[in-house]
C-alpha positions as CSV (number, residue, x, y, z in Angstrom):
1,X,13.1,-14.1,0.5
2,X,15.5,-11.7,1.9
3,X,15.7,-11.2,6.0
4,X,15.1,-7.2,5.4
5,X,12.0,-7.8,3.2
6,X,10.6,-10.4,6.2
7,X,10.9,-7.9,8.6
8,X,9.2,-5.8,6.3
9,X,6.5,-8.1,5.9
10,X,6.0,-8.4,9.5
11,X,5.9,-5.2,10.5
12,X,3.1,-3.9,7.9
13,X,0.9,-7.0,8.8
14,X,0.7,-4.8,11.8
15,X,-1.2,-2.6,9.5
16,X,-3.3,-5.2,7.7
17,X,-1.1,-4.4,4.8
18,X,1.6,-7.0,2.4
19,X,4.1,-5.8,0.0
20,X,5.0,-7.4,-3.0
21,X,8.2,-5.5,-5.0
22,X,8.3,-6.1,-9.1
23,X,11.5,-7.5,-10.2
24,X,11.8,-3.6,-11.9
25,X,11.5,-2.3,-8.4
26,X,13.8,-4.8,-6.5
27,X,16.8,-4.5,-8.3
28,X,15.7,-0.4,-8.2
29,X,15.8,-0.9,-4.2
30,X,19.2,-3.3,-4.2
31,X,21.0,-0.4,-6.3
32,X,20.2,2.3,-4.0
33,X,22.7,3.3,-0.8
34,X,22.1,1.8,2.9
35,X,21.0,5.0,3.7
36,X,18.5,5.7,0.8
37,X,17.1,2.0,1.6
38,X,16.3,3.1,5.1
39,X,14.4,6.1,4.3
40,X,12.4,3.8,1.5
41,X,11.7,1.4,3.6
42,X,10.5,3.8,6.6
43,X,8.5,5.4,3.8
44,X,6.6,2.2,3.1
45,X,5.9,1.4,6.9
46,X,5.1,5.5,7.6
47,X,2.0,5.2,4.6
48,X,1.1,1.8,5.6
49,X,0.6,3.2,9.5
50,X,-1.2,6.5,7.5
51,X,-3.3,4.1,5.1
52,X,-2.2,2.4,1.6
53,X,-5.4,3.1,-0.2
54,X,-6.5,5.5,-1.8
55,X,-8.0,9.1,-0.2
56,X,-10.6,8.9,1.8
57,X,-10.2,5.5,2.6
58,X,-6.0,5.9,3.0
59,X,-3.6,8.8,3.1
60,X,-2.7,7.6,-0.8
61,X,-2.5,10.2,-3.8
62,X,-3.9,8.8,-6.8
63,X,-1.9,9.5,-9.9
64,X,-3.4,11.0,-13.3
65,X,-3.6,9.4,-16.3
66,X,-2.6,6.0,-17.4
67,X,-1.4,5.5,-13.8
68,X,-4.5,6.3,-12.2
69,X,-4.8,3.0,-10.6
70,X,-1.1,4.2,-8.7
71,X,-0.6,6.1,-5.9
72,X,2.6,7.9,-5.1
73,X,4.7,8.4,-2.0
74,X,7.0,11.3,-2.4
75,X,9.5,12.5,-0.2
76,X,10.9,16.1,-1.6
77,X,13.5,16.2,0.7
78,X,15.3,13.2,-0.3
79,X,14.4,13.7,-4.4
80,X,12.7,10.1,-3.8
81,X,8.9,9.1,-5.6
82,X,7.6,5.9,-4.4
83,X,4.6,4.1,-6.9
84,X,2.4,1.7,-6.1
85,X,-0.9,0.2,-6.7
86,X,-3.6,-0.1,-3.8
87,X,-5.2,-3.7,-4.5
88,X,-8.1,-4.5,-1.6
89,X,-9.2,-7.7,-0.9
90,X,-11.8,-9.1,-2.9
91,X,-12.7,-10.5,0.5
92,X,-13.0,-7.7,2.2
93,X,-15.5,-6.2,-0.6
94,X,-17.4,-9.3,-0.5
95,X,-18.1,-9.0,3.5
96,X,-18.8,-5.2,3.3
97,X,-21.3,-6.1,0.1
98,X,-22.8,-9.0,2.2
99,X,-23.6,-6.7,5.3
100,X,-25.5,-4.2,3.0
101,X,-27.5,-7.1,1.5
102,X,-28.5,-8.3,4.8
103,X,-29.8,-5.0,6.2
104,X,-31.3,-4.2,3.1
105,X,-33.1,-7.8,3.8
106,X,-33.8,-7.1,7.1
107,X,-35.5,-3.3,6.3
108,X,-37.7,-5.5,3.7
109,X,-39.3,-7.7,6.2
């Protein structure tokens, strides 16, 4: 794994969030300028500070469409469009879906 996508890494955990770059979008990222990877990269950490998923949960803008499962981070100023797909953790779902079935216990009794 690169060094810059390891500091990447680190620095969204800070966010409860992991990255994971297609082989499309890597060699997309490797072509652009030192400059234009800067402002991706502070992109990515800027909506993972904001929240990845989708609104209301997140700050994310679902596409239309086929792509409705995307959101989009764009950046008019610097013509860039950033895609990616929200994926929560099953876990995550399963503790929330847990809680509800235990205070729906609880209000039984």
């Amino acid at each position: 794994m690169p060094a810059w996508l390891d500091r990447l890494e680190a620095e969204l955990l800070k966010f409860h969030t992991h990255i994971t770059f297609s082989e499309n979008a890597l060699e997309d990222f490797k072509s652009f300028d030192s400059h234009t990877k800067k402002v991706v990269l502070a992109l990515i950490v800027s909506q993972a500070k904001r929240g990845a998923n989708f609104r209301p949960d997140g700050n994310g803008i679902r596409l239309s469409g086929e792509l409705s499962e995307f959101a989009k981070i764009k950046r008019t100023s610097t013509s860039l469009r950033i895609v990616y797909r929200p994926v929560v953790k099953i876990l995550s779902q399963c503790k929330s879906l847990l809680s509800d079935l235990v205070t729906e216990i609880k209000f039984m009794k």
